[in-house]
Structures are given as structure tokens and as C-alpha cells.
C-alpha positions as CSV (number, residue, x, y, z in Angstrom):
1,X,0.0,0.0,0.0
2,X,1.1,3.4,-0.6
3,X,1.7,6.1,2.1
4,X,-1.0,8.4,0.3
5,X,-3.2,5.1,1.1
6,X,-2.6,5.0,4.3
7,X,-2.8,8.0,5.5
8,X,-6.4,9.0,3.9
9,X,-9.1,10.5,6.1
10,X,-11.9,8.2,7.6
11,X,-14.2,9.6,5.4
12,X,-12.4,8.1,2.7
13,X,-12.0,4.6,4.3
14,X,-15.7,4.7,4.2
15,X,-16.0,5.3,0.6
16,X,-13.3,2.6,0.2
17,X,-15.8,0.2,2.7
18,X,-18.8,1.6,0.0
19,X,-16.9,0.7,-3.0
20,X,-16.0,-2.9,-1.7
21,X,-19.6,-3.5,-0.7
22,X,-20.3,-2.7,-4.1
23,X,-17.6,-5.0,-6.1
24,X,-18.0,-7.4,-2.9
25,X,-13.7,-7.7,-3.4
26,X,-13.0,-6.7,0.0
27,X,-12.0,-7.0,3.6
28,X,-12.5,-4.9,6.5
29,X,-9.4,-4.8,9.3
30,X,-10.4,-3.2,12.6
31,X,-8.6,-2.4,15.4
32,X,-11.2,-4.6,18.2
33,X,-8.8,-4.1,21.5
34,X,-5.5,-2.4,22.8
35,X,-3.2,-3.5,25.8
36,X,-0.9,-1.2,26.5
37,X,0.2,1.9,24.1
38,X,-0.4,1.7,20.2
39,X,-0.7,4.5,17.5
40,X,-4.5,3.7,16.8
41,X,-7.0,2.8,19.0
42,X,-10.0,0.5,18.8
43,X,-12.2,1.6,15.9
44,X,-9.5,2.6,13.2
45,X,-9.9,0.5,10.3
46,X,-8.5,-0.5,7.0
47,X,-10.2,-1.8,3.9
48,X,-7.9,-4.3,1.8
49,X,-9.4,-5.3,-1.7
50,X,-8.8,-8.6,-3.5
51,X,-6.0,-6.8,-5.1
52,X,-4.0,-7.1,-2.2
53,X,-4.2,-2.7,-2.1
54,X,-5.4,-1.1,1.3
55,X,-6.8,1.8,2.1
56,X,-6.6,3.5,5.5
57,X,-4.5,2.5,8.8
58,X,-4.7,0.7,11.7
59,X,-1.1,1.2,13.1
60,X,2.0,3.9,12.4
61,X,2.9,1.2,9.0
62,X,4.2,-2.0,11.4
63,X,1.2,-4.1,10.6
64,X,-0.4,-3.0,7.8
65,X,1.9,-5.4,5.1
66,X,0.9,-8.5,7.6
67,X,-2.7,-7.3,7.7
68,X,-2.8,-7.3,3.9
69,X,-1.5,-10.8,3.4
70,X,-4.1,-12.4,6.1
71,X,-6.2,-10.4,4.4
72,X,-5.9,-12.8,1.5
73,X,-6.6,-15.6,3.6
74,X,-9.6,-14.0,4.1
75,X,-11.4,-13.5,1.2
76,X,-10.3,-17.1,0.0
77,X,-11.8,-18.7,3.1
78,X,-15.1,-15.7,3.2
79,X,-14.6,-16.4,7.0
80,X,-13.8,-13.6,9.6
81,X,-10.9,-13.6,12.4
82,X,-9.5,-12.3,15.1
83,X,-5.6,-11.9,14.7
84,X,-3.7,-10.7,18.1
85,X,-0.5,-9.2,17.4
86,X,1.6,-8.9,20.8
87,X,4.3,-5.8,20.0
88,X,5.6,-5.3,23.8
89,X,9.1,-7.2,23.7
90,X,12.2,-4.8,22.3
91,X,13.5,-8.1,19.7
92,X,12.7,-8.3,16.2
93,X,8.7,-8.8,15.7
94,X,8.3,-10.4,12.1
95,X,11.8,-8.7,10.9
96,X,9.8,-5.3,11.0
97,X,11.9,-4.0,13.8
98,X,9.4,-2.4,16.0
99,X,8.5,-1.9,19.7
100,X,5.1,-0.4,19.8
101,X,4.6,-1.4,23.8
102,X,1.4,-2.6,23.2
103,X,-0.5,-5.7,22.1
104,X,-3.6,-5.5,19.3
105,X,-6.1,-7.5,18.7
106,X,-7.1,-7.0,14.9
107,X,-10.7,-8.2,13.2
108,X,-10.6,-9.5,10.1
109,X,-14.1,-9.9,7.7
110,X,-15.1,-10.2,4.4
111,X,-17.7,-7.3,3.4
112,X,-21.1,-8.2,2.7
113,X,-24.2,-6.3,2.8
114,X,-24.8,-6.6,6.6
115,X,-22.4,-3.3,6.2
116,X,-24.2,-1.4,3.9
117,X,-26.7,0.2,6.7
118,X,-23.6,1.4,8.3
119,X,-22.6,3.1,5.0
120,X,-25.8,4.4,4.5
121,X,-26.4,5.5,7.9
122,X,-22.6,7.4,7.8
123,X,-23.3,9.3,4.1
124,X,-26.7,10.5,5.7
125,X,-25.0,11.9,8.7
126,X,-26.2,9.7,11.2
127,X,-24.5,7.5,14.0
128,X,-24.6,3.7,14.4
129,X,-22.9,1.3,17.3
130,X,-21.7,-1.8,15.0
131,X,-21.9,-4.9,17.7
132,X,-19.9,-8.0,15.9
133,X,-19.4,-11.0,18.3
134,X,-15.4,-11.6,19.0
135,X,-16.2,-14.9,21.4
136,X,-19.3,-16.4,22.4
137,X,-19.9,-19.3,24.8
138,X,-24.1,-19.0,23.3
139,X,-24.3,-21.9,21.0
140,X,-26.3,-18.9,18.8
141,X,-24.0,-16.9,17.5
142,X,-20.4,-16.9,16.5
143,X,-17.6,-14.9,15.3
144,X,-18.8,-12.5,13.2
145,X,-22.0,-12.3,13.9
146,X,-23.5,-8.6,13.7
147,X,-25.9,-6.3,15.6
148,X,-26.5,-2.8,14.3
149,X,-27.9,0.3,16.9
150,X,-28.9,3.0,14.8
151,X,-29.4,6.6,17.1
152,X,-32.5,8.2,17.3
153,X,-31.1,11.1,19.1
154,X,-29.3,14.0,17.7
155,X,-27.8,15.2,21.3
156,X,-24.0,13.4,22.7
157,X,-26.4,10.7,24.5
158,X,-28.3,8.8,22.1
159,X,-30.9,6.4,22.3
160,X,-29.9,3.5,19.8
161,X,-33.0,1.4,18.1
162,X,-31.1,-2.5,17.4
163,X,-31.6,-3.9,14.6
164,X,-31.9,-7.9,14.9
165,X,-33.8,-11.1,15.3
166,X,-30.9,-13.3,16.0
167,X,-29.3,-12.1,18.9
168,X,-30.5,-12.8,22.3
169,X,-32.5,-10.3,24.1
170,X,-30.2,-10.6,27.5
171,X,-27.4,-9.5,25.6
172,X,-28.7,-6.5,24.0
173,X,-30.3,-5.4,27.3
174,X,-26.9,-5.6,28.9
175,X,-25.0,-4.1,26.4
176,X,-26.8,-1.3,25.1
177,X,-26.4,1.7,27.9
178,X,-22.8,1.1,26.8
179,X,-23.3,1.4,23.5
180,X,-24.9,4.4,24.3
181,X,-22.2,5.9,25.9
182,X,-19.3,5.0,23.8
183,X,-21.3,6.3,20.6
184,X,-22.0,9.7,22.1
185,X,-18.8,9.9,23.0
186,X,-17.4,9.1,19.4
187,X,-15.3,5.7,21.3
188,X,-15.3,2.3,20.8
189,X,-14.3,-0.5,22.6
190,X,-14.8,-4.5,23.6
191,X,-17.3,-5.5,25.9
192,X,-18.1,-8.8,28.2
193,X,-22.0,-9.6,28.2
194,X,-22.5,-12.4,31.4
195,X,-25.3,-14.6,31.8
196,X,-25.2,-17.5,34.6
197,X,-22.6,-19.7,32.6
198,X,-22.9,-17.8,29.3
199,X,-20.0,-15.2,28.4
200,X,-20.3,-13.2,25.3
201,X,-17.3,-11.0,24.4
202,X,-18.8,-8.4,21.6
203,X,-16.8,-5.2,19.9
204,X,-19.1,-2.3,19.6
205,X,-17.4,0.1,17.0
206,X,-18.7,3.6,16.8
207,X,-19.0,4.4,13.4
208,X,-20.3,8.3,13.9
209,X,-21.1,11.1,11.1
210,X,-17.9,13.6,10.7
211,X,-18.2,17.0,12.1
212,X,-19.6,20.1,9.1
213,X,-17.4,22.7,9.0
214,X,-18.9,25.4,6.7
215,X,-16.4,28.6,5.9
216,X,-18.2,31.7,4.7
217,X,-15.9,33.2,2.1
218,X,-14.5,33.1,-0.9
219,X,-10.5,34.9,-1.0
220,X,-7.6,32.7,-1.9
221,X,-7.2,32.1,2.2
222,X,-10.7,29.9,2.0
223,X,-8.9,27.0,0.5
224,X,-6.2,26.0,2.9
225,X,-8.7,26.0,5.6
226,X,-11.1,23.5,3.0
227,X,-7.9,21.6,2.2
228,X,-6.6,20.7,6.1
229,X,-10.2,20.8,7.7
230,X,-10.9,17.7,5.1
231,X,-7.9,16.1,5.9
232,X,-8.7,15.9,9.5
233,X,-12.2,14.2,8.7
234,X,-14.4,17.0,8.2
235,X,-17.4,17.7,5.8
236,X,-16.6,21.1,3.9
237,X,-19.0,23.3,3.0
238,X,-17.8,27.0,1.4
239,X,-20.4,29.4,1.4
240,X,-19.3,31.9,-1.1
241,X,-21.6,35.9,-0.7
242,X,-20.2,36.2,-4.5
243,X,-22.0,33.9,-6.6
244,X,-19.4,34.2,-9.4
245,X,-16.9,33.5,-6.7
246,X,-19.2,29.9,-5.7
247,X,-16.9,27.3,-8.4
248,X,-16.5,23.6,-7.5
249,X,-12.8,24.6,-9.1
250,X,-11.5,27.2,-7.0
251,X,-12.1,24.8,-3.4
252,X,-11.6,21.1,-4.7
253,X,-11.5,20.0,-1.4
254,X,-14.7,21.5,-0.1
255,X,-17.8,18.4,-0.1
256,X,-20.3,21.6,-1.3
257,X,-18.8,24.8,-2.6
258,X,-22.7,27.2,-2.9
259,X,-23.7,30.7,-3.4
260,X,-26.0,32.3,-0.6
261,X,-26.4,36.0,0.8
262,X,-25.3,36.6,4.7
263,X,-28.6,37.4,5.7
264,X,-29.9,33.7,4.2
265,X,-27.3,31.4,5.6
266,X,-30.1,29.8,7.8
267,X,-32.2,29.3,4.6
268,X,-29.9,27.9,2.8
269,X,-28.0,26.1,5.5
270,X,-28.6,23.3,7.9
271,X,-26.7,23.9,11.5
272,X,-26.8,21.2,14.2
273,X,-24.5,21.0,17.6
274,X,-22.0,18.7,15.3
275,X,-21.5,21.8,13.0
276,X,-18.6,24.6,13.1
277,X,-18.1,27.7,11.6
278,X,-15.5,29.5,10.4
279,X,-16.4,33.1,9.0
280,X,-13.7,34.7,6.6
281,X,-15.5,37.1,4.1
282,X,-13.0,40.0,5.3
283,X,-16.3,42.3,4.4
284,X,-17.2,44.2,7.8
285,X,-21.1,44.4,6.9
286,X,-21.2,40.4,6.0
287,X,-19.1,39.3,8.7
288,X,-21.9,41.2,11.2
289,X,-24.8,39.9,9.3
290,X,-23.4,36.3,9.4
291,X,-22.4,36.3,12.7
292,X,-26.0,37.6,13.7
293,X,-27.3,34.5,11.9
294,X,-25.0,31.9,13.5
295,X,-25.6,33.2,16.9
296,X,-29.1,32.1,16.3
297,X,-28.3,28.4,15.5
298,X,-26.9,25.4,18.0
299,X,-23.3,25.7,16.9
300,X,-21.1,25.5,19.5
301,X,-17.8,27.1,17.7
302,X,-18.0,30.8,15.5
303,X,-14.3,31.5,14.4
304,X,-14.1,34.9,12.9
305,X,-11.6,35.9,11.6
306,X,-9.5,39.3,12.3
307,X,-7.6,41.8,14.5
308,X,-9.4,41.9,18.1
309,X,-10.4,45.7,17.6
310,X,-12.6,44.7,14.9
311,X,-14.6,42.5,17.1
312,X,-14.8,45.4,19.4
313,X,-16.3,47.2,16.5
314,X,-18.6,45.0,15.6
315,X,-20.0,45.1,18.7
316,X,-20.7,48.2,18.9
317,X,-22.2,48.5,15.7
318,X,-24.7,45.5,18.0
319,X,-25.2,47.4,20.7
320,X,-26.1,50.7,18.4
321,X,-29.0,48.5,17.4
322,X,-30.1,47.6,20.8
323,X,-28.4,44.0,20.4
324,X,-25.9,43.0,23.3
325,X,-24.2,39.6,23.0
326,X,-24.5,37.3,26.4
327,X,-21.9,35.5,27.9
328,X,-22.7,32.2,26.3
329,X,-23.1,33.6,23.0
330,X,-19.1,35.3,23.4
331,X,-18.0,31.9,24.4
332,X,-19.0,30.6,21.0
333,X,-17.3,33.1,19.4
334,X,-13.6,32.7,18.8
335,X,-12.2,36.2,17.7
336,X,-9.3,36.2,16.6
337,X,-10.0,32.9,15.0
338,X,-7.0,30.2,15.7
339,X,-4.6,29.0,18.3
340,X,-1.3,30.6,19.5
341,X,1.0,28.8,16.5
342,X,3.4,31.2,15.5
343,X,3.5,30.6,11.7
344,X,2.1,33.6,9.3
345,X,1.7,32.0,6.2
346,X,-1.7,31.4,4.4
347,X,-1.5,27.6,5.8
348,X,-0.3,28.2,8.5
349,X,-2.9,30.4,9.4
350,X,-5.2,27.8,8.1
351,X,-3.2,25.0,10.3
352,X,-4.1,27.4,13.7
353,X,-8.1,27.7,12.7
354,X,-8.4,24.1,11.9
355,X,-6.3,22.6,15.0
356,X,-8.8,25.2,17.0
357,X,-12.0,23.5,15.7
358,X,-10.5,20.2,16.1
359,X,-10.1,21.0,20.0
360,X,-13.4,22.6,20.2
361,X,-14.8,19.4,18.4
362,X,-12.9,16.8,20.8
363,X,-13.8,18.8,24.2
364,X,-10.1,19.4,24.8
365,X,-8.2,22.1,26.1
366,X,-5.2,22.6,23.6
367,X,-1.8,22.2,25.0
368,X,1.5,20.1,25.2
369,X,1.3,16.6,25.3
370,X,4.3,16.4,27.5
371,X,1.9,18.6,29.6
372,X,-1.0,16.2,29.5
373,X,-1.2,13.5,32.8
374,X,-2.0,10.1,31.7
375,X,-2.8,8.9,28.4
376,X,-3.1,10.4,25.0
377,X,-6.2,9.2,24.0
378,X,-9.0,10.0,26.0
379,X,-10.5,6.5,27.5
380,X,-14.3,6.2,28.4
381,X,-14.7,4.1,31.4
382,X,-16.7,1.1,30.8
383,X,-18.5,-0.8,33.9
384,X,-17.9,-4.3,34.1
């Protein structure tokens, strides 16, 4: 596999999961548990297709060459697995000459059309738990074996509706609150289901709709934002306030690139709490008619870009019309848009907005990792 391959966004491993449903060619790796410190964490897939190409990662690059050749072996055989690769000793694993400290448990399955919900689910912006059975002492099911939670909530706790007639009721009843939690926090992980003498070991994977990020503008400075906000698994939306401005061309890595009017933005728009905005039309009067608009949607993050004293303008030109802005509405607004980064150039700039949203996005307060107390990746803790 290439390193443009493995290093595509999510959003493009599930067009690569869309395509192989499609040709049925393929296999889906997934990272199902982690012991210890590794690169990925449970959730991050790859998709290998009968060409012995992948597409995506599930480790820094020390697996992903013996993930492809099992991979073979299983699209010959059409039968899932559960691989456990144990990376913790300082020799020589497989000749590949790393030490990742940590051991990972990798599943393996052919992709059928028990996927495809997931798919569609994801390309209409909505959130699914994926429950596939790893071990199973219930004569029922077996490795493989798939229930599907679909939320019926658009808040960070959602109610999942379970799709299935096969499984068990018991073990649906035990495992959904924590299905629940992990999807609404955007986690996934393995979980034990106990019954008397019955033991049930199920992965639920949160497959969960990327983030919008819409960027009102249209100058040269738009694109790098489009460009690195896609790269980090975001849905791009430019709104242009010059319709001759609004080409597919000029923003190729936007998802929508449309024309609208700052006073129409909720018209033409949709807004929801998984939505961000940047605003960059460097146009005093549009910036404070767009701002007035996205102060009245859900949005949790308004980056507008430019010097402090403008803000300070802006609001006065508010509070000439009566309008004063509360505190919750000025902790939506970042002014000037970006993090503390240094750099001055037009992608650099772009770099500060889009690692801002990202934070925003993740709940986390941006600093040094050599800073941060524990681990890296946030863990949600799951009750026995």
C-alpha cells in the first residue's frame, strides 16, 4: 500500500468500505482491543481489496503489510478472524523491527451487505454502534455475527433502536447503555456480556457522522482551511456571498462549494451541535450579518476571523442596534479565529483555525502533550 493510502481520512475509508460492498472484493481490518500503548485505537480501520491494495491505517505502518497478506486468507476462506499481534518485547517482531509497547487485537471480515446500513447511515449523517461478536460461549452466534444500533437522538447521548432477530435479548439489554455511551462519545471498545454460565465478548465500533465545518468566504485564504479541515475528517462546506466566486474549481476539497447572501445562511444552510463555523469574508457588513445569523443556530464554535479591535467594533455597531451579546453567546465566538501557532503564512494560518475546531470538536483544552497527565487518547470508562 502506498503512504497516500494510508494516510487518507476516515471519510475516505468509508467510501473505500462503499466501493468494496459494491464490487464485494473486500476485507474490513479493525482495530477490536488495545493492551498497553499503540498509535490507533480500537475503531481505526482498513479496507484491503482482492488486489491485495489497502486503504486507511490501523497502526503507524508496522502491521499494515501482515494485515494485507491475512487479508488474502480472508477473502479465500469468506470467513472472519481475530488476529492478536503482541508488539511489547524490544527483539525483532516479524523482521519489521518495532516496539510499539502494546498488544492489538485486529478483526478481520469479508464485506457483505450486513455493512451497507452502516454506510448508509454514515453518508446520511447519522451514528450507528456496530456490535460483531469476537467470542461467544451461546451456542447462537459466533464470530462475526452482527448487531446494528442506529441513534434516534441527535444530542451526545443517544438512544440506539437495534436492529436484529438473532441475537439474544439478555445481551442486548446488557450491552446497550454502553453502546450508548461510547457512541456519544465518538469511542469504541470491547465488551463482556455475562449470563449465569454464558459469556459473550462483543466489539461495539462507533461508526459516527464527521463534524460540518462550513467557511463563509470566498478569497484565496478559504482553501487552505477547506484543504486541512478535510484532511482531519471533516465535511466542507464553502459558502461563497459572491456567486461568481461559488466554483466547484476554485475549493476542490470542499464536499459543497454554494452561493448564498449573509442574511440567508439559515435558509440555505442546515446547522446542528456537530456543525462549526469559520467566517472569513473580510467584508465588515457580511461578517456582522453572518455572525447575527449563526448566533441564532446550535453551533457551539464561530471563528471569525480578524484583529481583536474589529470584534470590538462589531459590537458596537450590535449594541447601536439595541443587540448585546451574552456571555454564552461570546464563548461561542472565537475572535481572533485560531490557536497561539506562530507561523504567518496562508497555511499556517489555516493549520491554527483548523487545530482550534478540532479541540473545540474533541472537548479538549489545547496544549503540550508532554503537559498532558496520563494517556493520550482520552478512555471512556466502561462498567464491568
Amino acid at each position: 500500500m502506498t503512504a497516500g493510502d494510508w494516510s487518507v481520512p476516515e471519510t475516505e475509508v468509508m467510501d473505500a468500505i462503499a466501493e468494496g460492498l459494491d464490487e464485494r472484493n473486500a476485507v474490513l481490518a479493525t482495530v477490536v482491543a488495545v493492551e498497553g500503548s499503540a498509535y490507533r485505537r480500537p475503531g481505526a480501520k482498513m479496507v484491503v481489496v482482492d488486489d491485495g491494495d489497502g486503504v486507511g491505517s490501523i497502526t503507524a505502518g508496522c502491521l499494515e503489510d501482515e494485515v494485507l497478506k491475512l487479508a488474502t486468507q480472508v477473502l479465500d476462506d469468506g470467513e472472519p478472524r481475530v488476529r492478536q499481534f503482541d508488539l511489547t518485547g524490544d527483539d525483532d517482531v516479524w523482521g519489521l523491527g518495532v516496539g510499539c509497547n502494546g498488544v492489538i487485537d485486529i478483526l478481520l471480515e469479508p464485506l457483505d451487505d450486513r455493512y451497507r446500513p452502516v454506510v448508509d447511515a454514515y453518508q446520511r449523517g447519522e451514528d450507528t454502534a456496530v456490535l460483531t461478536v469476537l467470542t461467544s460461549d451461546d451456542s447462537r452466534l459466533d464470530l462475526g455475527d452482527r448487531a446494528l444500533g442506529f441513534s434516534t437522538a441527535t444530542s451526545n447521548e443517544p438512544d440506539l433502536r437495534f436492529e436484529t432477530t438473532a441475537w439474544p435479548e439478555w445481551i442486548l439489554d446488557e450491552i446497550s447503555p454502553t453502546a450508548e455511551l461510547l457512541v456519544g462519545r465518538d469511542k469504541s471498545d470491547s465488551v463482556t456480556a455475562e449470563r449465569d454460565d454464558e459469556t459473550v465478548e462483543v466489539f461495539v465500533d462507533s461508526v459516527t457522522a464527521p463534524p460540518e465545518l462550513i467557511v463563509f468566504g470566498s478569497g484565496h485564504d478559504v482553501a487552505p482551511v477547506a484543504s486541512l479541515a478535510k484532511r482531519v475528517d471533516f465535511r466542507v462546506t464553502v459558502a461563497s456571498f459572491r456567486g461568481a466566486a461559488a466554483e466547484e474549481d476554485r475549493f476542490p476539497a470542499a464536499d459543497s462549494v454554494l452561493s448564498t447572501s449573509p442574511a440567508a445562511v439559515r435558509e440555505t444552510l442546515s446547522f446542528d451541535e456537530n456543525t462549526y463555523a469559520v467566517v472569513m469574508t473580510h467584508n465588515f457588513v457580511d461578517d456582522t450579518i453572518v455572525l447575527k445569523e449563526l448566533l441564532e443556530t446550535p453551533i457551539e464554535y464561530i471563528g471569525l476571523m480578524g484583529p481583536r479591535k474589529r470584534f470590538e467594533e462589531m459590537q458596537t455597531e450590535f449594541n447601536d442596534e439595541g443587540r448585546t451579546f451574552t456571555e454564552s453567546e461570546l464563548e461561542r465566538i472565537y475572535t481572533p479565529a485560531g490557536l497561539d501557532l506562530g507561523g504567518g503564512t496562508p497555511f499556517h494560518i489555516a493549520q491554527s483555525i483548523v487545530a482550534e475546531v478540532t479541540a473545540v470538536h474533541h472537548d479538549r483544552d489545547p496544549t503540550h502533550l508532554k503537559e498532558r497527565e496520563g494517556t493520550i487518547h482520552r478512555r471512556v470508562e466502561i462498567d464491568s
